[in-house]
C-alpha positions as CSV (number, residue, x, y, z in Angstrom):
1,X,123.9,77.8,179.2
2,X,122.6,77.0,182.8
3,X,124.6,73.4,183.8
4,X,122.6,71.7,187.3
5,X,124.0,68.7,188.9
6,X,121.1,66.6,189.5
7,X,123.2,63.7,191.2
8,X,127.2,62.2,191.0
9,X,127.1,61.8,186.9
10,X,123.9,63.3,186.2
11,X,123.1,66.7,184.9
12,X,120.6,68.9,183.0
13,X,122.1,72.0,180.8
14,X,119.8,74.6,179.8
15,X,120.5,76.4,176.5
16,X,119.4,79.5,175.4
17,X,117.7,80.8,172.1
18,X,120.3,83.1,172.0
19,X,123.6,80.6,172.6
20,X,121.9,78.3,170.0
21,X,121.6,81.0,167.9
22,X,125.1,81.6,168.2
23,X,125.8,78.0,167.4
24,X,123.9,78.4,164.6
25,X,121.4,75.4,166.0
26,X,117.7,75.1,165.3
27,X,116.7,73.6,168.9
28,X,114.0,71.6,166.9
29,X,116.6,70.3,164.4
30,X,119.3,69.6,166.7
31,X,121.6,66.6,166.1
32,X,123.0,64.4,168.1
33,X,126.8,65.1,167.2
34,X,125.8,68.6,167.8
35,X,123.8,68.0,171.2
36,X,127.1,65.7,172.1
37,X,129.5,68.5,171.1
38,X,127.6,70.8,172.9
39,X,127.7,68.5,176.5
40,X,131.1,67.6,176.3
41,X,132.4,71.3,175.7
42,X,129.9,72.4,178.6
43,X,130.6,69.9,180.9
44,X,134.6,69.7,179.8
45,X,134.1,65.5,178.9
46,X,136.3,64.4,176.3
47,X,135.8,60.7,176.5
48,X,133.6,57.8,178.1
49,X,130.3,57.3,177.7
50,X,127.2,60.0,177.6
51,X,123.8,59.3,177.5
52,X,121.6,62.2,176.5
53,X,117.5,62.9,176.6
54,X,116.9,65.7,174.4
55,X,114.1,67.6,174.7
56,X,113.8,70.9,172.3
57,X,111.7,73.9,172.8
58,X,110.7,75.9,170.3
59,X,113.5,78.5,171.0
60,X,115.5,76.7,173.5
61,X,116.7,73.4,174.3
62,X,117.0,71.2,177.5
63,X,119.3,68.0,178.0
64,X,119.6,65.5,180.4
65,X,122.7,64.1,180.8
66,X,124.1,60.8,182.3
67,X,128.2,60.7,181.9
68,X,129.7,56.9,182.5
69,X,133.5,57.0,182.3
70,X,133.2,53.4,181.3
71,X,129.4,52.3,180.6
72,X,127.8,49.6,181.7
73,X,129.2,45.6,181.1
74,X,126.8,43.3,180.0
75,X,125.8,39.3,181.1
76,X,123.6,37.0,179.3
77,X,122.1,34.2,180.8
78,X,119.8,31.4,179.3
79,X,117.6,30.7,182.3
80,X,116.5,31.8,185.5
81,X,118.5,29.2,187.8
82,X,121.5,30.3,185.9
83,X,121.0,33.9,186.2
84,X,120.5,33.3,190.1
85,X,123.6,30.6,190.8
86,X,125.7,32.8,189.3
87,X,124.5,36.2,190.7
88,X,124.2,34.8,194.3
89,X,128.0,33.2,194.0
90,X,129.1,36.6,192.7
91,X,131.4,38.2,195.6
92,X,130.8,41.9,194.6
93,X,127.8,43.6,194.3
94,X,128.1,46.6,191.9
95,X,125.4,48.9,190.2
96,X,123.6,46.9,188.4
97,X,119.9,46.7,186.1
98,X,118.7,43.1,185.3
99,X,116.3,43.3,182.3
100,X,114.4,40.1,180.7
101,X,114.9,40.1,176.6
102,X,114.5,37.4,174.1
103,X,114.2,34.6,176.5
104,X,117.1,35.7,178.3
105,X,118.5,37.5,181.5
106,X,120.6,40.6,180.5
107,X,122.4,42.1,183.5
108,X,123.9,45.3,182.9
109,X,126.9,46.1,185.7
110,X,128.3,49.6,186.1
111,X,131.4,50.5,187.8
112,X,133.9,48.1,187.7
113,X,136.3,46.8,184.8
114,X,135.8,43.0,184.7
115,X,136.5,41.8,188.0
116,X,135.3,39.5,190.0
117,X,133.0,37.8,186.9
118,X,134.2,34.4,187.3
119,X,130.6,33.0,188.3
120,X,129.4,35.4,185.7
121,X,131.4,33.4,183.0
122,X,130.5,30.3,184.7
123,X,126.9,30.0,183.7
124,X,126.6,33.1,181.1
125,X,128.5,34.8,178.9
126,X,129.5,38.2,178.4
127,X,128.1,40.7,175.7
128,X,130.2,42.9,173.5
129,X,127.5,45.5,173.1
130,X,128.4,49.0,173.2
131,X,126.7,51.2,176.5
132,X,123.9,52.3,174.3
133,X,122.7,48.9,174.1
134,X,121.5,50.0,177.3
135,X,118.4,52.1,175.9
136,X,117.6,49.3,173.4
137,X,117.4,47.0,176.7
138,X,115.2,49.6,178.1
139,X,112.7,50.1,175.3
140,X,112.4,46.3,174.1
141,X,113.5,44.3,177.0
142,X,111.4,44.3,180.7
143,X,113.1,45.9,183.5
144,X,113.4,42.9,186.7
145,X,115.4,45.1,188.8
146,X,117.0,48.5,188.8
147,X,120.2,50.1,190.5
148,X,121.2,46.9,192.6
149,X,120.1,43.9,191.0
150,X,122.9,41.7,192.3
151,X,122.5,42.6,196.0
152,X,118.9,42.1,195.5
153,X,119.1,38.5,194.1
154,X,121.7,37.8,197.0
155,X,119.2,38.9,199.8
156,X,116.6,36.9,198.4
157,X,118.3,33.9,196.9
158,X,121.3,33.5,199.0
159,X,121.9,31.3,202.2
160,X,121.9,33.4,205.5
């Protein structure tokens, strides 16, 4: 198995025909519990959040792999005034990925544990969704802004 770092939480693992045959894996027929198992042992993860593009050859398999210790948060808002008030009030500015879906503003925020989201709670509401709801967002909802969507509102929207 060949593990490359392709960034801080980002990796791709190469696996063999012959370590999947040792596994007793088919790469075409790989699970997911399998393909999890597989990146946690590798990458010695035992909890938190992994997100995983699989891609299987005919003998071997390659896997992209995104580890979150926490995942992403997720904000709802019902409008666009909203979505800006309360982004351009906010006083941190976190990873974050601001997606429209279903006539709403989803904001997805990584790295932090619920601070600081008073102005988010003030005009949306917080999502119990679990961090896959993340690829869901990206396959049905549109992509506004990636990686800093919060600093990017501010810069635009906020008073100099």
């Amino acid at each position: 198995m060949e593990i490359h770092a392709l960034g801080d939480r980002t990796y791709s693992l190469y696996i063999s025909e012959a370590e999947l045959r040792r596994r007793c894996i088919e790469p075409l027929a790989v699970t997911a519990s399998q393909a999890c198992a597989m990146v946690r042992s590798a990458l010695g993860v035992e909890s938190g959040t992994i997100l995983l593009d699989l891609f299987p050859g005919h003998r071997d398999l390659l896997i992209f792999v995104h580890n979150d210790p926490y995942g992403p948060e997720f904000y709802s808002f019902k409008d666009a005034d909203s979505m800006i008030e309360s982004l351009a009030a906010s006083a941190a500015q976190p990873a974050s990925s601001l997606f429209s879906y279903n006539g709403q503003y989803i904001l997805a925020v990584w790295g932090w544990r619920s601070e600081v989201t008073a102005s988010f709670l003030e005009f949306g509401q917080r999502l119990c969704e679990p961090s896959l709801f993340l690829l869901h967002l990206r396959e049905h909802g549109q992509l506004l802004l990636d990686g800093q969507a919060i600093s990017e509102i501010k810069n635009i929207f906020s008073p100099v």
